[in-house]
C-alpha positions as CSV (number, residue, x, y, z in Angstrom):
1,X,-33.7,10.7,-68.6
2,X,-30.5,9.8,-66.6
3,X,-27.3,9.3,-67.8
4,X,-26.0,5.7,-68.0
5,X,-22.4,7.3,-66.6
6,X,-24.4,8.9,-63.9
7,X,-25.4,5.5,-62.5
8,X,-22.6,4.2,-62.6
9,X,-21.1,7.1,-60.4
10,X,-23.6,6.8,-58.1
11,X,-23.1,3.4,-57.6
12,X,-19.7,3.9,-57.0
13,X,-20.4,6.4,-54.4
14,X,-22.7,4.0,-52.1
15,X,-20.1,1.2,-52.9
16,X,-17.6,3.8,-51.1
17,X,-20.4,4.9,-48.2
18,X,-20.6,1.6,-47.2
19,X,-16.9,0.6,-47.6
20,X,-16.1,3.6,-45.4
21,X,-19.2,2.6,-43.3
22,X,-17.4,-0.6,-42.8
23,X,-14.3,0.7,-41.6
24,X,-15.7,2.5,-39.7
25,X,-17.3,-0.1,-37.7
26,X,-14.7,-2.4,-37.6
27,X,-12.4,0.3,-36.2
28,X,-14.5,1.2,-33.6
29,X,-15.0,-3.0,-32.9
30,X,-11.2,-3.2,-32.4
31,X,-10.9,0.3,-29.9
32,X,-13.7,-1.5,-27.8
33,X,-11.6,-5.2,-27.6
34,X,-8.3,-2.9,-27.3
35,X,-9.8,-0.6,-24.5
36,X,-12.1,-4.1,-22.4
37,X,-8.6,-5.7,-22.7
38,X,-6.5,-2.9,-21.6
39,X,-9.3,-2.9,-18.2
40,X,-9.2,-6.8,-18.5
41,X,-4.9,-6.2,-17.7
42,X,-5.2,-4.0,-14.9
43,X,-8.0,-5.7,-12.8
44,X,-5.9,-8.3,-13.1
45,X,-3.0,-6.6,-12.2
46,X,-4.9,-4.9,-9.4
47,X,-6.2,-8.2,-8.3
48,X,-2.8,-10.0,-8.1
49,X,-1.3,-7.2,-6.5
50,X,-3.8,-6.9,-3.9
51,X,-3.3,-10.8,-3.3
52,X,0.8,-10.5,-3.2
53,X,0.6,-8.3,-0.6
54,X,-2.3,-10.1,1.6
55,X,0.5,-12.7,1.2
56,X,3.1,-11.0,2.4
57,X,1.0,-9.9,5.3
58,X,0.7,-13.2,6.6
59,X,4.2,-14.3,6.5
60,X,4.9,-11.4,8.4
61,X,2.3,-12.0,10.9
62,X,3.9,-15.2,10.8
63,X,7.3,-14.3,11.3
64,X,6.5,-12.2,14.1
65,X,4.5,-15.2,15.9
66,X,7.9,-16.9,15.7
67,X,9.9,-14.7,17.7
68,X,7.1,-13.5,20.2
69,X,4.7,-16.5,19.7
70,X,1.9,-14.8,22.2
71,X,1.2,-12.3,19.9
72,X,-2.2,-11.6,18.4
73,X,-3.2,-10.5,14.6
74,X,-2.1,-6.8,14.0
75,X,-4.7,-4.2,15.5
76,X,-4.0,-2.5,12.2
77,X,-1.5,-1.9,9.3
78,X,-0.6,0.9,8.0
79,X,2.1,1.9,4.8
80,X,3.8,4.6,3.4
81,X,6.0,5.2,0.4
82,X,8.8,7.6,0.7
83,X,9.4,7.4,-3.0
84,X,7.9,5.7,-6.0
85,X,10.5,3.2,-5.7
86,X,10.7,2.3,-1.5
87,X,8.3,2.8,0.7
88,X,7.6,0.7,4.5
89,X,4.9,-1.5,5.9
90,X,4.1,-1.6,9.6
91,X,2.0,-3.7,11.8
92,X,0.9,-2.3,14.7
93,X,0.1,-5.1,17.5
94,X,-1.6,-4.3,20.9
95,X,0.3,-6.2,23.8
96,X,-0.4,-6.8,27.0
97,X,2.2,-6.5,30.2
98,X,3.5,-9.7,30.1
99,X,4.3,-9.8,26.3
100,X,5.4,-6.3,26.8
101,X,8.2,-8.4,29.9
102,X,9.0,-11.1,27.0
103,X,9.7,-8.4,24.4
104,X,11.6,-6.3,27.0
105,X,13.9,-9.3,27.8
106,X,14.5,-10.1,24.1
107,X,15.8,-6.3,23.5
108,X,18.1,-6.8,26.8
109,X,19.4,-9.7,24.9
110,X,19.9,-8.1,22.0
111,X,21.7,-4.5,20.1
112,X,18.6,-2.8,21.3
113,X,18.4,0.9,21.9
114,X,15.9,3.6,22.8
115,X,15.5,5.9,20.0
116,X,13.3,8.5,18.1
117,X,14.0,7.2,14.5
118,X,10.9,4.9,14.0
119,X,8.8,4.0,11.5
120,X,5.5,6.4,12.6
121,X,2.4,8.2,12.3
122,X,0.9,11.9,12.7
123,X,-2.3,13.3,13.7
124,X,-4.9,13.1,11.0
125,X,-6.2,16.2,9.6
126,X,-7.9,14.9,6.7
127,X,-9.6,10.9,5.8
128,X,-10.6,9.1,2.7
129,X,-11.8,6.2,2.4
130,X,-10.1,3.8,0.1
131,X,-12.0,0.6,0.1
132,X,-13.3,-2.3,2.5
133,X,-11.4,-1.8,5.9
134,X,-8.7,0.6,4.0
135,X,-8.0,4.3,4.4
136,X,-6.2,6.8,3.5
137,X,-5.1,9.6,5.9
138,X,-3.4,12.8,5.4
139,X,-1.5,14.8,7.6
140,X,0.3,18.3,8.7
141,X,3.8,17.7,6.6
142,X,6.9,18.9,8.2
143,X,7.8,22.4,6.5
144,X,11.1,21.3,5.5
145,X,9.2,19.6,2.5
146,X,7.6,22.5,1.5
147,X,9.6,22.6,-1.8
148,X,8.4,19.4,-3.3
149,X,6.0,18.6,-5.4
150,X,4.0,16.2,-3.3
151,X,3.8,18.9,-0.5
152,X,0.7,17.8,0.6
153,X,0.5,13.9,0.3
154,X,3.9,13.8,2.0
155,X,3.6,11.6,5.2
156,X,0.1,10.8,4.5
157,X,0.0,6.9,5.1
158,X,-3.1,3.8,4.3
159,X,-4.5,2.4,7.6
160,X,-5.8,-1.6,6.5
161,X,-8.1,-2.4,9.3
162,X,-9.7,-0.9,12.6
163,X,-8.6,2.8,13.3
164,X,-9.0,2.1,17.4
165,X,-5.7,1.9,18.3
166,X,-4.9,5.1,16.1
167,X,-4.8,7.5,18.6
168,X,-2.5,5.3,21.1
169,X,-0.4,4.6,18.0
170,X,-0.1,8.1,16.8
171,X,0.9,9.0,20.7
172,X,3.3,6.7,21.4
173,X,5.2,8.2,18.3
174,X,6.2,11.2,20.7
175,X,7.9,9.1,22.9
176,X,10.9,7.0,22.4
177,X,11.2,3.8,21.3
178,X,12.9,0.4,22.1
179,X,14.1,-0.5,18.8
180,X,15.2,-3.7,18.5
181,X,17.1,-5.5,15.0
182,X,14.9,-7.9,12.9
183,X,16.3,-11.1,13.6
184,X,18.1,-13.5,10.9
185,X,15.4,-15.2,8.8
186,X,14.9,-16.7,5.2
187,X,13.5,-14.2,2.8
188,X,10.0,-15.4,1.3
189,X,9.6,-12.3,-1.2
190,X,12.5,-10.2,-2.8
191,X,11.2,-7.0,-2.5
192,X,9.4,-7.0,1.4
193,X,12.7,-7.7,4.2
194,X,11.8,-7.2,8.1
195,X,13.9,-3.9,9.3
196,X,13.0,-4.0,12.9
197,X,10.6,-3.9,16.1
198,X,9.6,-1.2,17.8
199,X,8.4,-1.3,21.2
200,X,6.2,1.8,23.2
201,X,6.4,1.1,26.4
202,X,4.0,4.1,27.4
203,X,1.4,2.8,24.9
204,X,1.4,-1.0,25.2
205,X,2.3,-1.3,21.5
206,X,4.8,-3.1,19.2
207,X,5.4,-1.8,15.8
208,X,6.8,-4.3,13.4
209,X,8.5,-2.1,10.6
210,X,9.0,-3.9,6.7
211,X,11.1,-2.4,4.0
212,X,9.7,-2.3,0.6
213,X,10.8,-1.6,-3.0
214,X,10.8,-2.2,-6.5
């Protein structure tokens, strides 16, 4: 025969069970909501990134057109960062001969100079793909880095768009440069200011070079 205290201790036990059952559930309800809103934040964060920058593309593009107003849409982008905080963004544009004669006459006109110091890209020696029309390519780094920590990825750069002008891009960066200053213009965005052009005369191409940080 059992014991009416017995009862009442094993009622109080699978009150308890499914108290702590209860919790238990409801604990793991809130870690899901925390960790889909936590995702929720960053796809959005992703997303308005990603559209900030298409953004700032295009009023580059456009602030380009308005000193050289023949010029196409970039043959491809392609960005580095130097540090977590600066980094630059370049659009690479394929010219013909007479652009290349407007260009050459706006440098005479202005503090331009030949030089090495350019905005530029190495040979690949290693690709990954990054997304739609987006890679990232990795290079031989220059042993005077060997010491830091990012070894490896330094120098490595994103390509946005076709890779066929790559190769002229990566060998007009072995020959110099007519550099020529951004010229005075309203900034749309705080953190991404036009440094300057950079026209290769052997390759037919002008590098517009952007500044970014944060």
């Amino acid at each position: 025969m059992r014991r009416k205290g017995d009862g009442y201790l094993q009622d109080a036990l699978q009150i308890l069970r499914y108290g702590l059952t209860g919790l238990i559930a409801l604990a793991g309800m809130l870690c899901l909501c925390v960790v889909f809103f936590i995702v929720a934040v960053l796809i959005f964060g992703s997303f308005t990134q990603r559209k900030e920058f298409k953004q700032q593309l295009d009023y580059a593009y456009h602030l380009d057109q308005q000193q050289f107003a023949q010029l196409h849409r970039p043959a491809f982008v392609f960005y580095r960062r130097h540090s977590p905080m600066k980094g630059n963004v370049v659009l690479v544009y394929a010219i013909d001969n007479g652009l290349r004669a407007v260009i050459l006459q706006k440098a005479a006109r202005s503090s331009s100079q030949r030089d090495d110091a350019v905005e530029c890209v190495k040979p690949t020696i290693k690709k990954r793909w990054r997304g739609w029309h987006k890679t990232l390519h990795f290079v031989q780094p220059s042993p005077e880095y060997l010491s830091h920590h990012d070894y490896v990825n330094h120098d490595s750069y994103y390509v946005l768009g076709s890779t066929e002008y790559l190769k002229q891009a990566v060998s007009a960066c072995y020959m110099p440069f007519v550099r020529i200053p951004a010229a005075a213009a309203s900034e749309k965005y705080p953190h991404f200011k036009h440094s300057y052009w950079a026209l290769s005369e052997t390759e037919n191409l002008l590098f517009s070079v952007y500044d970014t940080w944060h």
